[in-house]
C-alpha positions in Angstrom: 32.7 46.2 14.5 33.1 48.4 17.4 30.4 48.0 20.3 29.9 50.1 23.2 27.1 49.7 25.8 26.0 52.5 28.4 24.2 51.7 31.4 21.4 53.8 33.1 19.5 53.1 35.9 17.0 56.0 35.5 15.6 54.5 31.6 12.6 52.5 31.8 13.3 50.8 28.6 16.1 49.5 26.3 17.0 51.5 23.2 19.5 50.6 20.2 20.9 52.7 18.0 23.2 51.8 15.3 26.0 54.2 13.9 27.8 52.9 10.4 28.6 54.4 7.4 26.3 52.9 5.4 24.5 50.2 5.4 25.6 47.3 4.0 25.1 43.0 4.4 26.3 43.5 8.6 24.3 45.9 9.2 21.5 44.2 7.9 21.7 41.1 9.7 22.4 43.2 12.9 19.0 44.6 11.9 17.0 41.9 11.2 18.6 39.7 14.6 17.2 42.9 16.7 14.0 42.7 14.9 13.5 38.4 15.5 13.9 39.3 18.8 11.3 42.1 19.5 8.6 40.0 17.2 6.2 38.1 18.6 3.3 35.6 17.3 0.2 34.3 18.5 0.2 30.6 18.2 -2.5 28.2 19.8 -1.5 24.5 22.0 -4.3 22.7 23.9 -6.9 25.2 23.5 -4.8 27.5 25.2 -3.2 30.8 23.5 0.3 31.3 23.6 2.4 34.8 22.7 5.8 33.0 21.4 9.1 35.0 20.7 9.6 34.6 17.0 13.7 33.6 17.8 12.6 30.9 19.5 10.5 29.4 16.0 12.7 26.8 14.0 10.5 26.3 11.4 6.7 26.6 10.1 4.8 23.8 8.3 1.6 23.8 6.5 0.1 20.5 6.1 -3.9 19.6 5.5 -4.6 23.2 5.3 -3.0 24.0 8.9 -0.2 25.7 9.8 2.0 24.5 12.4 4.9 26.3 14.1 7.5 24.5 15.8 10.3 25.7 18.0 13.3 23.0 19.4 10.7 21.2 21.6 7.1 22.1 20.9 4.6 22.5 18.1 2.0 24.8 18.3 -0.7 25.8 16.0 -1.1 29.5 14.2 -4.3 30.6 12.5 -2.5 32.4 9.9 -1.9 30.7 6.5 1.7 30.2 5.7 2.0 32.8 2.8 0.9 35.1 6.1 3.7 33.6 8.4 6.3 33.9 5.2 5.3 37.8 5.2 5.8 38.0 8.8 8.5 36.0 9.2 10.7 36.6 6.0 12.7 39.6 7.2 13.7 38.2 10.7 15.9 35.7 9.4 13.5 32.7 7.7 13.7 31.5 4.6 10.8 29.4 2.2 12.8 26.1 1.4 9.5 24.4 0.1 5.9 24.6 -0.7 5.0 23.8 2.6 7.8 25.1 4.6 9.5 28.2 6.0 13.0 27.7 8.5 14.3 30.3 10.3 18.1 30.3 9.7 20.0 30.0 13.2 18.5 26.8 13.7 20.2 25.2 10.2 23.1 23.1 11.2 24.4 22.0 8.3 23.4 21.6 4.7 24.6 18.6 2.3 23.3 18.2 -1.5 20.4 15.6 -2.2 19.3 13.8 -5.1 17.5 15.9 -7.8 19.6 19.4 -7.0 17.6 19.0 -3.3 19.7 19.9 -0.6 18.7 17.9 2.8 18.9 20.4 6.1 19.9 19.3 9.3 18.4 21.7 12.2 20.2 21.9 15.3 17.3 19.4 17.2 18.9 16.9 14.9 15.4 16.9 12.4 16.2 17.2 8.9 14.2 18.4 6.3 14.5 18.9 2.0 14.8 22.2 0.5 12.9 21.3 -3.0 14.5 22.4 -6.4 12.5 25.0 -6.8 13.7 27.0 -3.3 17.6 25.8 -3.6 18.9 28.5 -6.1 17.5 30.9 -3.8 18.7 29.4 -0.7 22.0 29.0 -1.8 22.3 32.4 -2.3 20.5 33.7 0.9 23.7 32.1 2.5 26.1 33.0 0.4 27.5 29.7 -1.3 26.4 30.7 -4.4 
């Protein structure tokens, strides 16, 4: 991969453009890693609305009907359903690893097999979390061990 940047003072905003022959797996995650970091979310934290980068998100959790959205040091609160956040978030680099639970990939440390075909994550905060049989298959092969 060849990159080459060209500085102009005159341009009032940044633009990317991508040459390749085709497009193939680097190109897409080149794709999707520009896209995670032009999305944005609304998320809400002490009665007080907040516009949060969608890079910075670790993971999303839906418990008692609520959908919480946590990033390496805070947890906020979204009013979207997490079926909503999965659609949203899906192709910037998340993954569903539960019935409750989407985690956005760059903040997986490591991975080790669990009891039951789980696997247990550890996130680079040092929290770990299950991915449940039924999301495994599927996340094994979103990384490519499979």
């Amino acid at each position: 991969m060849k990159i080459t940047i060209h500085t102009d003072p005159n341009l009032t905003e940044t633009e990317i453009v991508v040459n390749c022959p085709g497009l193939n797996s680097e190109t897409e995650r080149i794709i999707a890693a520009l896209r995670v970091m032009d999305s944005k979310i609304t998320v809400a934290k002490d009665q007080e609305i907040f516009v949060l980068d969608c890079a910075q998100i670790a993971y999303v959790e839906a418990v008692d009907r609520k959908t919480f959205v946590y990033t390496s040091k805070e947890c906020f609160e979204s009013k979207l359903k997490l079926y909503e956040m999965e659609e949203k978030l899906c192709g910037n680099g998340f993954i569903r690893v539960s019935k409750s639970c989407l985690v956005h990939l760059k903040f997986i440390k490591s991975v080790r097999n669990d009891v039951e075909r789980k696997l247990r994550l550890t996130l680079t905060n040092g929290e770990q979390m299950m991915v449940s049989r039924q999301y495994a298959e599927e996340f094994k092969k979103r990384l490519g061990v499979l």
